[in-house]
C-alpha positions as YAML, in Angstrom:
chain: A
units: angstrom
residues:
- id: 1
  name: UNK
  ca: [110.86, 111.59, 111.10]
- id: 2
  name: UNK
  ca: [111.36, 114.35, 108.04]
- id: 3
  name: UNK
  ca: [111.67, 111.35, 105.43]
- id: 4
  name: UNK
  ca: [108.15, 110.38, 105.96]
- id: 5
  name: UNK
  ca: [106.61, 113.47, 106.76]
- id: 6
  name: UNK
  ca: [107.67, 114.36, 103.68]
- id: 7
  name: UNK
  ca: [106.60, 111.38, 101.96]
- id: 8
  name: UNK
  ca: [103.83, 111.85, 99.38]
- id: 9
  name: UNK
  ca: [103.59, 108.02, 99.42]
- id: 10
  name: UNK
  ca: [102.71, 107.81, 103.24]
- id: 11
  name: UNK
  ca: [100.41, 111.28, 103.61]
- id: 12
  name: UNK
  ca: [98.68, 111.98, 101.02]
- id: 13
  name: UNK
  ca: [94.95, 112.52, 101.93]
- id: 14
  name: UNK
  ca: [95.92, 111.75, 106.13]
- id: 15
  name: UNK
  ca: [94.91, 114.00, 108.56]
- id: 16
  name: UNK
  ca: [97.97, 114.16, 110.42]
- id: 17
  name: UNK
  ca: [101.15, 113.36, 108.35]
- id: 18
  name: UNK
  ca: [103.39, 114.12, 110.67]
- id: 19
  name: UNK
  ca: [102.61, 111.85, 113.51]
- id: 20
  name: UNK
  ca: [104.53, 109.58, 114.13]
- id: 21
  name: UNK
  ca: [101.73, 106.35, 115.49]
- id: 22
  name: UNK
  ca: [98.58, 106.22, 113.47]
- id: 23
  name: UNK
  ca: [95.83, 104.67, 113.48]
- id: 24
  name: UNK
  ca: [93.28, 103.03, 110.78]
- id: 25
  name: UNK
  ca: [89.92, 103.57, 112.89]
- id: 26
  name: UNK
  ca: [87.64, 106.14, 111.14]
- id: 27
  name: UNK
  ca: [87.18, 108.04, 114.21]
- id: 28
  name: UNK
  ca: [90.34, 108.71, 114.99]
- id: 29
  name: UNK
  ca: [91.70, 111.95, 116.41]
- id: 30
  name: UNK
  ca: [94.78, 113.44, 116.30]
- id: 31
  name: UNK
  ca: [96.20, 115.61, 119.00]
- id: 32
  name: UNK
  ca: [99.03, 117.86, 119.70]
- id: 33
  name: UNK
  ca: [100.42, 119.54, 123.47]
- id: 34
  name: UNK
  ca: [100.84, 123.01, 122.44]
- id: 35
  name: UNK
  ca: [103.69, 123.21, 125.17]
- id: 36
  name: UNK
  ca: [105.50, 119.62, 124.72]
- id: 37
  name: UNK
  ca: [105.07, 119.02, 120.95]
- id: 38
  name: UNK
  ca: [104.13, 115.27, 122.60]
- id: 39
  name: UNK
  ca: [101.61, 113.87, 119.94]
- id: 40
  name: UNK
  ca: [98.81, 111.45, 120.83]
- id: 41
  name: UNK
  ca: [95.87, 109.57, 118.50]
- id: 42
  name: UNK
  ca: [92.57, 109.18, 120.10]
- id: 43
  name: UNK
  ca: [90.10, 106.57, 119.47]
- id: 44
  name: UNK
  ca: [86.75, 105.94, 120.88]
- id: 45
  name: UNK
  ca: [85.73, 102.72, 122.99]
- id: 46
  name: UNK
  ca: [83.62, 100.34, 121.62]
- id: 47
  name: UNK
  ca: [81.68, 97.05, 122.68]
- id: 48
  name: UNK
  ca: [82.59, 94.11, 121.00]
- id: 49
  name: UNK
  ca: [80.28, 92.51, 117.94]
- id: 50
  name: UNK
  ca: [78.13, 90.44, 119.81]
- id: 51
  name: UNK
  ca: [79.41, 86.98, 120.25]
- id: 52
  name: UNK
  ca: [83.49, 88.59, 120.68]
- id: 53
  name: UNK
  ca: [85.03, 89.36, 123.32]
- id: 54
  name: UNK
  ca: [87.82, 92.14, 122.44]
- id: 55
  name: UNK
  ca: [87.43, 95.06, 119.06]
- id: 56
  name: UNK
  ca: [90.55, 95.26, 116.83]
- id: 57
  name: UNK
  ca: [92.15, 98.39, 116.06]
- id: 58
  name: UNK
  ca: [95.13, 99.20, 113.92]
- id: 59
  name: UNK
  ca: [97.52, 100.91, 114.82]
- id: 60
  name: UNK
  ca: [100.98, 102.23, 112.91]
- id: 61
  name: UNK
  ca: [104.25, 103.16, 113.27]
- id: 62
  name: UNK
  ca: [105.53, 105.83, 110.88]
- id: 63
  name: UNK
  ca: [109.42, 105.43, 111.79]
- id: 64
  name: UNK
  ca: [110.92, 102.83, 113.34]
- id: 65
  name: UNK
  ca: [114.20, 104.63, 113.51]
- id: 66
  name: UNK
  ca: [112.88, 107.58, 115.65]
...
């Protein structure tokens, strides 16, 4: 949405303000379709810590109201 694209609170220092999902992992990549617009974040698998059986990642929604 424009309010939080804009938002100096929300971007500053992100490598994609104006997506809309994000996601904490360090990896992350963030990907645009040059002929939809459609946005996507991409994170790599990984294997649980050893004793787990599932890896947490974080992900965020910038607008609820979109």
């Amino acid at each position: 949405c424009p309010n939080h694209a804009t938002s100096k609170e929300n971007n500053e220092n992100h490598p994609a303000p104006c997506h809309l999902v994000r996601c904490e992992h360090k990896c992350a990549k963030y990907l645009e379709d040059h002929y939809t617009s459609r946005q996507s974040v991409v994170i790599p698998h990984e294997q649980p810590q050893a004793g787990s059986e599932w890896v947490t990642n974080l992900f965020q929604f910038m607008c609820l109201g979109s």
